[in-house]
C-alpha positions in Angstrom: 11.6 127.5 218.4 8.2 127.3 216.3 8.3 129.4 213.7 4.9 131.3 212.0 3.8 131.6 208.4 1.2 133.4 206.9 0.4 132.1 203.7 -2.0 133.0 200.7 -3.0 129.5 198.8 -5.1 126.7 199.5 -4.8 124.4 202.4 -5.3 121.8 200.2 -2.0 122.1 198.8 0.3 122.6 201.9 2.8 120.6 202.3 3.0 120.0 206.0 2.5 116.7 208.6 -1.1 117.8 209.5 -4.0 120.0 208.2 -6.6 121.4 210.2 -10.1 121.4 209.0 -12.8 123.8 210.0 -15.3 121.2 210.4 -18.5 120.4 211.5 -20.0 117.9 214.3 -20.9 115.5 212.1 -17.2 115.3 210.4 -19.2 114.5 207.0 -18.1 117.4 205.0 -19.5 120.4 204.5 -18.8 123.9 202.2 -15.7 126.3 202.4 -12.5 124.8 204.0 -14.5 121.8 205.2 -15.5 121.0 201.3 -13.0 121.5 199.7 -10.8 119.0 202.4 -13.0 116.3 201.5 -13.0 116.7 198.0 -9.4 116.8 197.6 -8.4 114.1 200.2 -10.8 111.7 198.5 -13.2 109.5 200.2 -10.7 107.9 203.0 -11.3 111.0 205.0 -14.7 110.2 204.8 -14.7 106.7 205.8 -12.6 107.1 208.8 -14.3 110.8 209.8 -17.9 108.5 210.1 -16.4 106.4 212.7 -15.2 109.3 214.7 -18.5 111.5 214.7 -19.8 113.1 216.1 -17.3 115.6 217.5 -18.2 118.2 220.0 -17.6 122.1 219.3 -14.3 123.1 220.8 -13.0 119.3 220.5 -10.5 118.0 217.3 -10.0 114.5 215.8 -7.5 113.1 213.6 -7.9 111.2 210.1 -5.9 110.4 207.4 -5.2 113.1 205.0 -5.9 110.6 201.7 -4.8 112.2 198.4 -3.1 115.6 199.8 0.4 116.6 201.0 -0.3 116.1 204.4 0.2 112.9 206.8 -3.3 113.8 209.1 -6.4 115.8 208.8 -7.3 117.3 212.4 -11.1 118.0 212.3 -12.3 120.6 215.1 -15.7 121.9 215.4 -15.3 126.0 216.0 -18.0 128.0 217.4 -20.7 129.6 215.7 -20.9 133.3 216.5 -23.6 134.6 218.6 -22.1 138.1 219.4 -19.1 137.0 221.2 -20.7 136.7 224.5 -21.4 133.3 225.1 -17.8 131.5 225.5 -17.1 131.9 221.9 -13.1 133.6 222.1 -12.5 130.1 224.7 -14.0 127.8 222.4 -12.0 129.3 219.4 -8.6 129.3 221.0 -9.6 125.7 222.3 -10.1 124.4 219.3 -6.1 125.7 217.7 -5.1 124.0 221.1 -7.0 120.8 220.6 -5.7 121.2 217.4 -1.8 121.2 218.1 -2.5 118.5 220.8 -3.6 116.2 218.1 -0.5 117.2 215.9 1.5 116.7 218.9 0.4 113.6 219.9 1.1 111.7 216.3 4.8 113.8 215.9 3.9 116.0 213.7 6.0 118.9 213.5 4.3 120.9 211.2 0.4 122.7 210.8 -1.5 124.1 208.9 -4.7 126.2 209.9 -7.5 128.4 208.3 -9.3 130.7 209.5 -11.8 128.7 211.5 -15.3 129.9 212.5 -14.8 132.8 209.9 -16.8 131.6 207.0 -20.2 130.6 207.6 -20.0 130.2 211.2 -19.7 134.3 211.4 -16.6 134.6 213.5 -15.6 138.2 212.5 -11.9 137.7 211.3 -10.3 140.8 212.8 -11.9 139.0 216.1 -11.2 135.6 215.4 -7.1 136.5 214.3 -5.6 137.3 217.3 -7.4 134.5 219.7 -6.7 131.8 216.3 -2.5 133.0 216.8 -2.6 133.8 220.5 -3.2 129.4 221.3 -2.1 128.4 218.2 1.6 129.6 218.9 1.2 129.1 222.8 0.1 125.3 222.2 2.9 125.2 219.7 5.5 125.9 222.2 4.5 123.8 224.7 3.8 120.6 222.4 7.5 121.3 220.4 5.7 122.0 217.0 8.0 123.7 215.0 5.7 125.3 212.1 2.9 126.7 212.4 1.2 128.0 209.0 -2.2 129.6 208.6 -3.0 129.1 204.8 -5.8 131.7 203.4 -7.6 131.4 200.0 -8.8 135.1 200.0 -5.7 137.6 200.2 -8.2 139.6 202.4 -8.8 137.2 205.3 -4.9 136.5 205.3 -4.1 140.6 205.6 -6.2 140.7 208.8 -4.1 137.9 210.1 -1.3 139.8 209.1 -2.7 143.2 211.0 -3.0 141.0 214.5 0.3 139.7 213.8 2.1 143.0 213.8 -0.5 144.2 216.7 0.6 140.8 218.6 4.1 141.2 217.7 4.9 137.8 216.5 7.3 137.5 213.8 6.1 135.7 210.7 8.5 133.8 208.3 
């Protein structure tokens, strides 16, 4: 059974097998979740995220996870929001399932996620929540991942994750 957590902290510091990163194409680094990855992992993120670029939006590729607490960064490119009508919802769930596939595929059994496409890519977040949890869990359950934690820096991003939760009726640890 894959259990759901909503946490409030940095994704830097959680402790689980893989960490997603809202990235961008070029896997280089960037601002917000994607910045602050990179800073903390140290530069072996970097050196193996230059061989893998570019990545394509929608897609996910693993590195090392260098100096944090986790065993993998999974990269994934999300969409940049254009008003939600062109493919935007199918590219964000495809990107938390081409996120768990990764996981999957190197055994982890634990991720972590933020709230990808929400920062300066424009995803509103009371749209974004519900498609981010709806494939998350869904690819979870199929791939045998038995945590799944989105990890917030801003209390207010996490409580609209915690609305679509109760709307979805998932149960959160």
């Amino acid at each position: 059974m894959t259990k759901l957590y909503l946490i409030h902290n940095s994704i830097t510091q959680e402790p689980v097998d893989a960490i997603v990163n809202a990235a961008n194409s070029s896997l280089q680094g960037g601002g917000g979740v994607d910045g602050a990855i990179h800073r903390a992992g140290g530069p072996a993120i970097l050196a193996e995220s230059r061989m893998l670029a570019p990545c394509k939006t929608g897609d996910a590729k693993t590195t090392t996870a260098g100096n944090l607490p986790a065993k993998y960064v999974i990269h994934t490119v999300g969409p940049v929001y254009r008003g939600g009508e062109n493919g935007e919802p199918e590219i964000l769930a495809q990107c938390h399932r081409r996120a768990i596939e990764e996981a999957a595929e190197r055994g982890c059994k634990s991720v972590a996620f933020p709230a990808i496409s929400c920062g300066v890519y424009g995803y509103p977040v009371h749209l974004a929540a519900p498609i981010a949890l709806k494939a998350a869990m869904k690819a979870a359950k199929e791939h045998g991942i038995e945590e799944v934690k989105f990890v917030f820096a801003l209390e207010a991003i996490l409580n609209v994750f915690d609305a679509a939760v109760q709307q979805l009726g998932f149960e959160v640890e």
